[in-house]
KOLFISE-90823 format. One record per residue: z, y, x of N, C-alpha, C in turn. Coordinates in steps of 0.2 Angstrom, whole numbers, always signed. Each point is the difference from the previous one (the first is absolute). Layout:
BEGIN
     n.z     n.y     n.x    ca.z    ca.y    ca.x     c.z     c.y     c.x
       Z       Y       X       Z       Y       X       Z       Y       X
...
***
This chain:
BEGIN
     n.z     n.y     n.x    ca.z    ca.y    ca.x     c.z     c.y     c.x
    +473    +852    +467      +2      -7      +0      +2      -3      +6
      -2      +4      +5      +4      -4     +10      +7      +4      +0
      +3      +3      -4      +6      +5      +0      +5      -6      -2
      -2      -4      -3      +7      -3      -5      -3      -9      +3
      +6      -3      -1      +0      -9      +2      -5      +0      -5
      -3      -6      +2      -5      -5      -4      +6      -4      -3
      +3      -3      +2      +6      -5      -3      +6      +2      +0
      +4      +0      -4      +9      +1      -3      +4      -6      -3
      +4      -2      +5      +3      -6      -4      +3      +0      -8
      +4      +8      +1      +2      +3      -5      -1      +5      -4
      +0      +3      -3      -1      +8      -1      +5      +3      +2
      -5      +9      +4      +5      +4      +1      +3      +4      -7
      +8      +0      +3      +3      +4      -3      +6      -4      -6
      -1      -6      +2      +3      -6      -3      +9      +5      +0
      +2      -4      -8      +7      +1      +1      +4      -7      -3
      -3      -5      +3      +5      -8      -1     +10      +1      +1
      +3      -2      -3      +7      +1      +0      +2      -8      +4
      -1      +2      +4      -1      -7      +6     +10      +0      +0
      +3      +4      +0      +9      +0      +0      +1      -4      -5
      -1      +0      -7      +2      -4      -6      -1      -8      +0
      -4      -2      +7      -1      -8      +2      +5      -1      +5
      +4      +6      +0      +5      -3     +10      +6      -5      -3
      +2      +0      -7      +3      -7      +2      -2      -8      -2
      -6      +2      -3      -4      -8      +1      -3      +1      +7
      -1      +5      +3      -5      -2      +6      +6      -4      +6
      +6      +4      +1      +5      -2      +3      +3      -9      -1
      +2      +1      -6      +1      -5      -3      -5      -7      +1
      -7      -1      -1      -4      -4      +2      -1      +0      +8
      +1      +6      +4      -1      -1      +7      +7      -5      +0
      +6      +1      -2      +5      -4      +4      +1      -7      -3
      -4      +0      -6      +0      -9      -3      -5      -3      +6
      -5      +4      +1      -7      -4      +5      +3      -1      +7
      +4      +4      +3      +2      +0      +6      +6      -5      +0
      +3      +0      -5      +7      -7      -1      -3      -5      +1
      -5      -1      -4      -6      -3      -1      -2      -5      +8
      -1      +5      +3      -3      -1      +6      +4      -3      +5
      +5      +3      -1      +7      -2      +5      +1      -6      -1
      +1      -2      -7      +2      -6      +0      -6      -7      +0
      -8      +3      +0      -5      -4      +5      +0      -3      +6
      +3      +8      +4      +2      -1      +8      +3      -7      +1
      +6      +0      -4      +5      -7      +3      -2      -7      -5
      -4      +2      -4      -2      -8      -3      -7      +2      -5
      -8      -4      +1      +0      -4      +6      -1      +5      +7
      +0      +3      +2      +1      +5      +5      -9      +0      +2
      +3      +6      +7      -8      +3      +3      -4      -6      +3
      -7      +0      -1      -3      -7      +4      -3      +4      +9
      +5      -3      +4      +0      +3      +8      -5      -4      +1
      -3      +7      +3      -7      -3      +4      +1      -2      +6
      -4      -1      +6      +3      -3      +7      +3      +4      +5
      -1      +6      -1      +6      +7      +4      +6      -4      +1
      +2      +1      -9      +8      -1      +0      +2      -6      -2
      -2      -5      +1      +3      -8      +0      -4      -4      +6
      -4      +4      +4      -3      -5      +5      -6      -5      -1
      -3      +0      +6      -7      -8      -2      -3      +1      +6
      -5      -3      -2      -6      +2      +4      -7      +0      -1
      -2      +6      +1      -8      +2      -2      -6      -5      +5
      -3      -1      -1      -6      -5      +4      -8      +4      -5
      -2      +3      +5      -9      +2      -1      -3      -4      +2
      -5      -2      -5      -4      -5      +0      -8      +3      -3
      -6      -6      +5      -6      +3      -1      -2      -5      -3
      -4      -1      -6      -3      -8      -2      -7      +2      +2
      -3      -6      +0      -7      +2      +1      -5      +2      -5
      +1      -1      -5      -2      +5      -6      +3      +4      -4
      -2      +3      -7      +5      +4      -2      +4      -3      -4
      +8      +1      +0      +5      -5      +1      +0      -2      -7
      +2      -5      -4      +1      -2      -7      +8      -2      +0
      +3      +5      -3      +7      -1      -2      +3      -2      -1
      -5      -5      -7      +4      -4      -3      +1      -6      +3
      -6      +0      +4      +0     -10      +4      +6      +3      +6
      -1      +5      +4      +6      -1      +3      +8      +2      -4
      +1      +4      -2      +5      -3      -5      +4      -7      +0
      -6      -2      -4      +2      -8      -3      +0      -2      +7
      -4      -2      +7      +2      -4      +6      +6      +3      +0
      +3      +6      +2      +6      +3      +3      +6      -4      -4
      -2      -1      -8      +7      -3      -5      +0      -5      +3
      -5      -6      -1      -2      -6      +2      +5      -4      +8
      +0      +6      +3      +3      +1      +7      +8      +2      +0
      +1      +0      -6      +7      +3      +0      +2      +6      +2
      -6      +5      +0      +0      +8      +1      -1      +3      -8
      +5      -2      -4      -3      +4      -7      +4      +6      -2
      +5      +4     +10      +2      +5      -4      -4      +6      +6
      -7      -4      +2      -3      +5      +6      -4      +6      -5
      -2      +6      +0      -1      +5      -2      -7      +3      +2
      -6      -1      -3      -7      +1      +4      -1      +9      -2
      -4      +1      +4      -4      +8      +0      -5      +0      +3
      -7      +1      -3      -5      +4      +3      +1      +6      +5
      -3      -1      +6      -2      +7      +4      -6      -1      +0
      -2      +7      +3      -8      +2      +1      -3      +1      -5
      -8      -1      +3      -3      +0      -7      -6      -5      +0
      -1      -4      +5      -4      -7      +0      +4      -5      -3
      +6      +0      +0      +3      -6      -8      +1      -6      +4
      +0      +0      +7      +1      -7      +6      +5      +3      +3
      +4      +4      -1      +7      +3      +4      +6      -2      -5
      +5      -4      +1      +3      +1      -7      +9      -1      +4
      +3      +4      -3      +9      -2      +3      +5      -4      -3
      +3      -4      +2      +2      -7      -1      +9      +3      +1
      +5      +0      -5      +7      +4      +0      +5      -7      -2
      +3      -4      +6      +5      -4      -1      +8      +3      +0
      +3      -3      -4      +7      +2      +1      +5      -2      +5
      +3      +1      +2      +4      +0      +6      +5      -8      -2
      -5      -4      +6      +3      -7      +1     +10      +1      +5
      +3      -6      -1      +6      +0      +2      +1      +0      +7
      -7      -1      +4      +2      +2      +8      -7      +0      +2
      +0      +1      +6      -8      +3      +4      -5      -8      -1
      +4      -6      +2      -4      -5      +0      -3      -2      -9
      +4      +0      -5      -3      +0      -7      -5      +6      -2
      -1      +5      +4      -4      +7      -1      -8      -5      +6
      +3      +0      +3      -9      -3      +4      -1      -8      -3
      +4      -2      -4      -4      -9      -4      -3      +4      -5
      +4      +5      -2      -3      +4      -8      -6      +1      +2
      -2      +4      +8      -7      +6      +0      -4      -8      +2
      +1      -6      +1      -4      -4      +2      -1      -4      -6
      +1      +0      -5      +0      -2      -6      -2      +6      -4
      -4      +5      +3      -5      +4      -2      -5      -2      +1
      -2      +0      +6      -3      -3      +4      -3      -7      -6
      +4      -3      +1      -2      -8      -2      -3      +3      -5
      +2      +4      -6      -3      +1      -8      -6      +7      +3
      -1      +2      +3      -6      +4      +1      -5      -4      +2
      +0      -6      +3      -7      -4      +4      -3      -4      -6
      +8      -2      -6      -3      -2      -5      -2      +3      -6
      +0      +7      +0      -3      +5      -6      -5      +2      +3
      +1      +1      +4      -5      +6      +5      -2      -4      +5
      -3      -4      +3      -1      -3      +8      -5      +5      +4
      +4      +2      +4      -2      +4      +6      +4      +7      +1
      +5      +0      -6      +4      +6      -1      +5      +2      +7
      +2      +4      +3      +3      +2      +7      +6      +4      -2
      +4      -3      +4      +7      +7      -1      +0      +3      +6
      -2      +7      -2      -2      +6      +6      +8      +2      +1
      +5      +2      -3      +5      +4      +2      +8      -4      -5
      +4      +0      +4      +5      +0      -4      +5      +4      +2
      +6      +2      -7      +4      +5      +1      +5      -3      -3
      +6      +0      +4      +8      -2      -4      +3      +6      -1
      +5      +1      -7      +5      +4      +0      +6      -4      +1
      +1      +1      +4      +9      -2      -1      +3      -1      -4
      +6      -2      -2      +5      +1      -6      +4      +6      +1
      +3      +1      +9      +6      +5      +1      -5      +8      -1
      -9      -2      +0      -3      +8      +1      +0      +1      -7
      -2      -6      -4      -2      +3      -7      +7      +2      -3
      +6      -2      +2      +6      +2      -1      +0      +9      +3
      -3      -2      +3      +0      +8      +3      -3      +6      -1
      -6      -4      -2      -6      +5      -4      +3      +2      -6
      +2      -5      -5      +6      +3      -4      +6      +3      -2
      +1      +2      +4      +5      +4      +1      -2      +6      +3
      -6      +1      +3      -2      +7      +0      -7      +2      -5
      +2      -6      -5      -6      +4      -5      +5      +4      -3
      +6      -4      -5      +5      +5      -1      +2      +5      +4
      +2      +0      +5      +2      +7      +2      -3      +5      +0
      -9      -1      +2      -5      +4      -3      +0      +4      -5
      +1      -6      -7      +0      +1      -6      +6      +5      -1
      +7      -3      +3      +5      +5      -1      -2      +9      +3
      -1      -2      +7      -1      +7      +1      -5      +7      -2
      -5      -5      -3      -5      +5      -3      +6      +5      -5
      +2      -7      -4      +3      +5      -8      +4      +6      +4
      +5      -2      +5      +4      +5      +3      -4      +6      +2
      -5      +0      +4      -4      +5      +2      -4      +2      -8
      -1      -3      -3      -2      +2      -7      +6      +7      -2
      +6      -2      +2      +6      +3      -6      +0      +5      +4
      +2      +1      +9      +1      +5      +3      -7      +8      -1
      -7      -2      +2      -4      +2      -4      +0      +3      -5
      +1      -2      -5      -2      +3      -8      +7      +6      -1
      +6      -4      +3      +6      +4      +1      +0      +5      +4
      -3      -1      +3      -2      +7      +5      -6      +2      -3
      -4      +1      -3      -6      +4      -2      +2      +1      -8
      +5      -4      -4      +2      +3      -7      +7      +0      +0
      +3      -1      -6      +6      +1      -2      +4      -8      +1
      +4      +0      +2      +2      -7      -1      -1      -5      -6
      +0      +2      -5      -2      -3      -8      -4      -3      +2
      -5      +6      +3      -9      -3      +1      -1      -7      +5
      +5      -1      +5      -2      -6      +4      +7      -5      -3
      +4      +2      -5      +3      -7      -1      -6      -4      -7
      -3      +5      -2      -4      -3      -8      -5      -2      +3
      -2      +1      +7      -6      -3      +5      +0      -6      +2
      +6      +0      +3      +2      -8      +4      +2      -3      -6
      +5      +2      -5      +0      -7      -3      -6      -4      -4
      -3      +7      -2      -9      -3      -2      -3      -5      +4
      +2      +1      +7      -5      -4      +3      +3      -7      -1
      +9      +0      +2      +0      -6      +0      -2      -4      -5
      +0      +1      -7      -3      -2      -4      -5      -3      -1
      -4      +5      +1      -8      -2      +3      +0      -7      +5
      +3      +2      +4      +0      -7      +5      +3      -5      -2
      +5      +1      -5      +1      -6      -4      -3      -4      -4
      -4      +4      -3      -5      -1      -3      -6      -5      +1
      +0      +5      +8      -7      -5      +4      +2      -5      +1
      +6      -3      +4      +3      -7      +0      +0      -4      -7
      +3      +1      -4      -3      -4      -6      -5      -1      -2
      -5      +5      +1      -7      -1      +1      -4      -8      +3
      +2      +4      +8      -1      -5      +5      +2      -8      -5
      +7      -1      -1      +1      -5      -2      -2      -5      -3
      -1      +4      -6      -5      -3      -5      -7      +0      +1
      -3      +2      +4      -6      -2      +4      -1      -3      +6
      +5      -2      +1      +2      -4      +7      -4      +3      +6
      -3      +7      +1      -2      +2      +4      +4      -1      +6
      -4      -2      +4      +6      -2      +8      +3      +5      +4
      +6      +2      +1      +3      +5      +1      +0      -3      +8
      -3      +7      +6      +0      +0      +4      -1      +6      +1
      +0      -1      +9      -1     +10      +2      -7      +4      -3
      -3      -1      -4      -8      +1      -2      +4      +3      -7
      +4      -5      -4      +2      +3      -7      +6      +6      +1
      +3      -1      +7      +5      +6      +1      -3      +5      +2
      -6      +1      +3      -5      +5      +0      -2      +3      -7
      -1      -6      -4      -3      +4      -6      +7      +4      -4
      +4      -4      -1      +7      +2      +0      +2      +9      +3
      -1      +0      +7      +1      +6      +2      -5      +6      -2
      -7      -2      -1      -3      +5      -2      -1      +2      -8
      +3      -7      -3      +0      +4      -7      +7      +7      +1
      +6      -2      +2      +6      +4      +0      -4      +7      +2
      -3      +0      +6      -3      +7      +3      -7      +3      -5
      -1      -4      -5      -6      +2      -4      +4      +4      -5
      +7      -6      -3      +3      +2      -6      +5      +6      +2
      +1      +2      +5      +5      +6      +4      -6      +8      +0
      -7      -4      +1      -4      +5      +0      +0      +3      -7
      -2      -3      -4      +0      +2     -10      +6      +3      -1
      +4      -2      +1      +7      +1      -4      +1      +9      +6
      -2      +1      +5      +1      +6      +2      -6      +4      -1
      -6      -1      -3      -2      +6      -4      +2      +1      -5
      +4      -6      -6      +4      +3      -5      +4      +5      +3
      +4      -4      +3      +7      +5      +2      -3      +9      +2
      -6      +1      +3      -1      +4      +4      -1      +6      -7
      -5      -5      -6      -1      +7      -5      +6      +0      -3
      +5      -4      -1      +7      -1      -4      +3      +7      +4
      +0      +0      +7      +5      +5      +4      -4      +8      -3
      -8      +1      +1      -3      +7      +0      +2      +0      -8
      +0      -4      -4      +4      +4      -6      +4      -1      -3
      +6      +0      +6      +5      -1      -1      +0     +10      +3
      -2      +0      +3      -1      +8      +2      -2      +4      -4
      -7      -2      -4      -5      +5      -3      +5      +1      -9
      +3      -7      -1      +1      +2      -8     +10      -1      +2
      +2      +7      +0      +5      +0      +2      +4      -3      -7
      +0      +1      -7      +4      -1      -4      -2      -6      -5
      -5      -5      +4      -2      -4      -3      +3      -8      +0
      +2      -3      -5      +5      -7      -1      -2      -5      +5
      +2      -2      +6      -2      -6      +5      -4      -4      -6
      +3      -2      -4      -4      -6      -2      -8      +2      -4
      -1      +6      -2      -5      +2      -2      -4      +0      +6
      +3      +5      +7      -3      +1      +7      -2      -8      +1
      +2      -4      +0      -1      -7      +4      -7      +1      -3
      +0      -4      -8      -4      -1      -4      -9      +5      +1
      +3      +7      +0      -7      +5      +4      -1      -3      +6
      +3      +0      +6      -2      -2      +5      -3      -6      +2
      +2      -5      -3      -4      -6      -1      -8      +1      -3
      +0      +2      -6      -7      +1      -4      -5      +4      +5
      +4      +5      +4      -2      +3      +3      -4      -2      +6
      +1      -6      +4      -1      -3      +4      -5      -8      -1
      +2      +1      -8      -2      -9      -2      -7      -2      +3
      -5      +6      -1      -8      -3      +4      +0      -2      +6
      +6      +4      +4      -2      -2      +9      +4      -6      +0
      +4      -3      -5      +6      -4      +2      -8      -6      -2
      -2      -2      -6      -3      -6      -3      -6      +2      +2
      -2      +5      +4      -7      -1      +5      +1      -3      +5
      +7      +4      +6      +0      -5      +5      +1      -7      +0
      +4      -1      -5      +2      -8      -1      -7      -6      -2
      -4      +5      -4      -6      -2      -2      -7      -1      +5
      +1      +4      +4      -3      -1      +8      +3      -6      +4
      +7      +1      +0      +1      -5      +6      -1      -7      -5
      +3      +0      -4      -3      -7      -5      -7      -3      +2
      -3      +4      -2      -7      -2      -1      -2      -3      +8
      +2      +3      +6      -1      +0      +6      +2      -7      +2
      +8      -1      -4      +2      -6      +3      -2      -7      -5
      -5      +2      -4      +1      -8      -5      -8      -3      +3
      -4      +2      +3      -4      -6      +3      +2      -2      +6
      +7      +1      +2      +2      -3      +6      +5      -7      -2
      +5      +1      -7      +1      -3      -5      -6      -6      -2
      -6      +3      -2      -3      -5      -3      -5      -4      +6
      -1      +4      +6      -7      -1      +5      +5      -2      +6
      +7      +1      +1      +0      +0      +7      +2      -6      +3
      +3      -6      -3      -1      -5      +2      +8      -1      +2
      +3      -6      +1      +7      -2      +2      +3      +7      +4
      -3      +0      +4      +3      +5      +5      +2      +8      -2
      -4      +1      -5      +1      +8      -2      +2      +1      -8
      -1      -7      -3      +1      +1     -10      +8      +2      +0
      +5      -6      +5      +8      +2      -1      +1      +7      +1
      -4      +5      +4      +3      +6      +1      -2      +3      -3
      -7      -2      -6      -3      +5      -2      +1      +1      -8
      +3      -6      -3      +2      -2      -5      +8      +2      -1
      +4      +2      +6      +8      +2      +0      -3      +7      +1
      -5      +4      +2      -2      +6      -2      -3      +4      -6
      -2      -5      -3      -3      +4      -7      +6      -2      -4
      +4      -5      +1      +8      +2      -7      +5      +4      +3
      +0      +3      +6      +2      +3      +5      -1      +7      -6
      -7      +0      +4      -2      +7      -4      -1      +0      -8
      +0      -4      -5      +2      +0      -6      +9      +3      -2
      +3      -3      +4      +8      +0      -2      +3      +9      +6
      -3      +0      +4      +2      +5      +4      -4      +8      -4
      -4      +0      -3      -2      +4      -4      +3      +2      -7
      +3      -7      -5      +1      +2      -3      +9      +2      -2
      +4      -3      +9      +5      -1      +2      +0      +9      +0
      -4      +4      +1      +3      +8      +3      -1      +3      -6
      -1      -1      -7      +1      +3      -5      +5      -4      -4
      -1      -6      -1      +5      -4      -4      +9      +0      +3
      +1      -1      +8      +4      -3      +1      +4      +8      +6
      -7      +2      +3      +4      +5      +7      +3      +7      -6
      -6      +3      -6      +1      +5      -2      +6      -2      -6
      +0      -6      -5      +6      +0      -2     +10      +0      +6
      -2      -2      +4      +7      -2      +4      +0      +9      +2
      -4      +5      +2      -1      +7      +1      +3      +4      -4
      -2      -4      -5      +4      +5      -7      +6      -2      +0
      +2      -7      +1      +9      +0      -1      +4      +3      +4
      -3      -1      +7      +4      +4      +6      +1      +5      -1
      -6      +5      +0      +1      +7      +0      -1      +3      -7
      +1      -3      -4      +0      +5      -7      +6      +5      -3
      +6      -2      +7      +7      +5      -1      -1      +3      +6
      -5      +1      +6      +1      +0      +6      -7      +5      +1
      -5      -3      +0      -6      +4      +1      -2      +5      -7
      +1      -3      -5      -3      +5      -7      +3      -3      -5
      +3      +5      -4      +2      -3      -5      -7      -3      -8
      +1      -6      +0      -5      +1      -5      +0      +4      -7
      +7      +0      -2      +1      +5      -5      -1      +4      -1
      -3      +4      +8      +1      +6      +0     -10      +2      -6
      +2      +8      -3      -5      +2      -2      -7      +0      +4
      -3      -4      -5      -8      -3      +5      -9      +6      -2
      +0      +3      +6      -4      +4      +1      -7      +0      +0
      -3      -3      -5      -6      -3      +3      -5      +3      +4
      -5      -1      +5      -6      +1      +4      -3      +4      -2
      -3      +4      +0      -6      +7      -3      -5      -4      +3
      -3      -4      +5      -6      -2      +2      -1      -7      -3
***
C-alpha cells in the first residue's frame, strides 16, 4: 500500500481524445481574449497608486481602527477617492492612499484634511509616514511594467526555441499571450488595482504557465522519438493523458497554497492572490486546450504527419 499514491486526480492509463476539443478550445480562448481586449479600453484597468500617482500616509489610531467611521470622516471631508488598508496585526496601523492632487500645495491641504477627518473618527490618530508618487515616476513605473511583461514573453520564445522545435515556442508564447489577456479582463471586471504587486502576479503566473506547458512539451518531444510511426495528433493526445496527474496535482497544490492568502490575506495580498489562482485555472487548462491544439496545426505537416499509420504503446 506505501508503493502507489494515496490520491490520483485521475486514473492511470486514461485515454481522453483531448484533440477532438482544439477547435472549441481555441475558438472560446479567442472570444474571452477579444473579450478582454476590448475591457482594456472601456471601462479599462482600475490603476492603482504606482501608475497614476497619490500619496500614501501611515496612520496609527489609538485603538483598533473602525473603517467604516473613518471612511465616512475621509468622504465627509471630500476624500471619498482615498483607499484604506490594514497592516500589521494589532488592527491600529492602517494606510491611507490618496490620488494624485494638481500640484504639491493641493497634495499637503488633502494630507491636512486627513488630519482634520482622523481627529474626528479617530481622536488621537497620528500620521507616522508619508509617501508621494509622482505622475512623471508612476508614468514611469509603467512603462517598465510593460517592458517587463514584453520581455519575459521574448525570453519565453528564445528559450523554448532553443530547447524545442520552433512550433513548440510559437504555440507557447502565443498561449501566454492569451492567458495575459485573459488576466486583464479578469482584472477588469474585478477591478482589482493594477499596480507593480499585480504585475508581479502577472509575471509569475507567465513563468508558472511556461513551467506546465514545458513538461507537456518535454513528454510530446520523448514520444515524438519513442513512437516513431505514430499520428501527431494521436501523440499530442497520449502525451497529454500521460502527464494529466502531474499537470492537475501541481496546479492543485499551488491553488490550494494560494487561496487562504485570497481569502485571509487582507488588502495587501488578496489582489495578487486572487490574479494567481485564475492565473492558475486558465494557464493549466491553456496547455492542453490552447498550447497542444496550435502544436498540431504547426507541425502536423512538419513534425508528424497525423495520417500517418498510428502505432499504439505496448505499455
Amino acid at each position: 500500500m506505501f508503493t502507489k499514491p494515496a490520491f490520483r486526480f485521475v486514473p492511470d492509463g486514461t485515454k481522453i481524445r483531448f484533440m477532438n476539443g482544439r477547435f472549441a478550445g481555441l475558438i472560446t480562448s479567442a472570444v474571452l481574449s477579444l473579450a478582454s481586449v476590448v475591457l482594456f479600453f472601456h471601462p479599462g484597468l482600475n490603476m492603482g497608486l504606482d501608475f497614476k500617482g497619490g500619496v500614501v500616509l501611515q496612520v496609527q489610531t489609538p485603538q483598533k481602527a473602525d473603517f467604516a467611521a473613518l471612511r465616512g470622516a475621509l468622504a465627509g471631508a471630500g476624500l471619498s477617492d482615498a483607499a484604506l488598508q490594514s497592516v500589521g496585526n494589532q488592527g491600529d496601523q492602517v494606510l491611507i492612499s490618496l490620488e494624485s492632487r494638481a500640484n504639491a500645495g493641493a497634495t499637503q491641504t488633502a494630507i491636512g484634511e486627513v488630519q482634520q477627518a482622523l481627529d474626528k473618527a479617530a481622536p488621537g490618530s497620528k500620521i507616522q509616514s508619508t509617501q508621494a508618487v509622482g505622475a512623471s515616476v508612476s508614468d514611469q513605473l509603467f512603462t517598465q511594467g510593460l517592458e517587463a511583461l514584453g520581455l519575459s514573453f521574448v525570453m519565453i520564445l528564445v528559450y523554448i526555441w532553443f530547447r524545442f522545435e520552433w512550433q513548440f515556442a510559437v504555440g507557447a508564447v502565443v498561449t501566454l499571450i492569451l492567458d495575459t489577456t485573459k488576466t486583464i479582463g479578469f482584472m477588469v471586471i474585478t477591478r482589482i488595482p493594477f499596480d507593480l504587486v499585480t504585475i508581479a502576479a502577472i509575471l509569475t503566473i507567465i513563468g508558472y504557465s511556461t513551467n506546465d506547458k514545458v513538461v507537456v512539451y518535454d513528454r510530446m518531444r520523448e514520444n515524438l522519438r519513442k513512437y516513431k510511426t505514430m499520428g501527431l495528433r494521436d501523440l499530442i493526445d497520449l502525451s497529454i493523458n500521460e502527464t494529466l496527474n502531474r499537470t492537475l496535482g501541481t496546479s492543485g497544490t499551488v491553488f490550494l497554497a494560494a487561496l487562504p492568502l485570497a481569502l485571509f490575506g487582507g488588502a495587501a495580498l488578496s489582489g495578487f492572490a486572487w490574479i494567481m489562482l485564475f492565473g492558475i485555472v486558465v494557464g493549466t487548462s491553456s496547455s492542453i486546450f490552447i498550447a497542444a491544439p496550435i502544436l498540431l496545426f504547426l507541425g502536423e505537416h512538419r513534425l508528424r504527419r497525423s495520417a500517418a499509420p498510428v502505432k499504439k504503446p505496448s505499455d
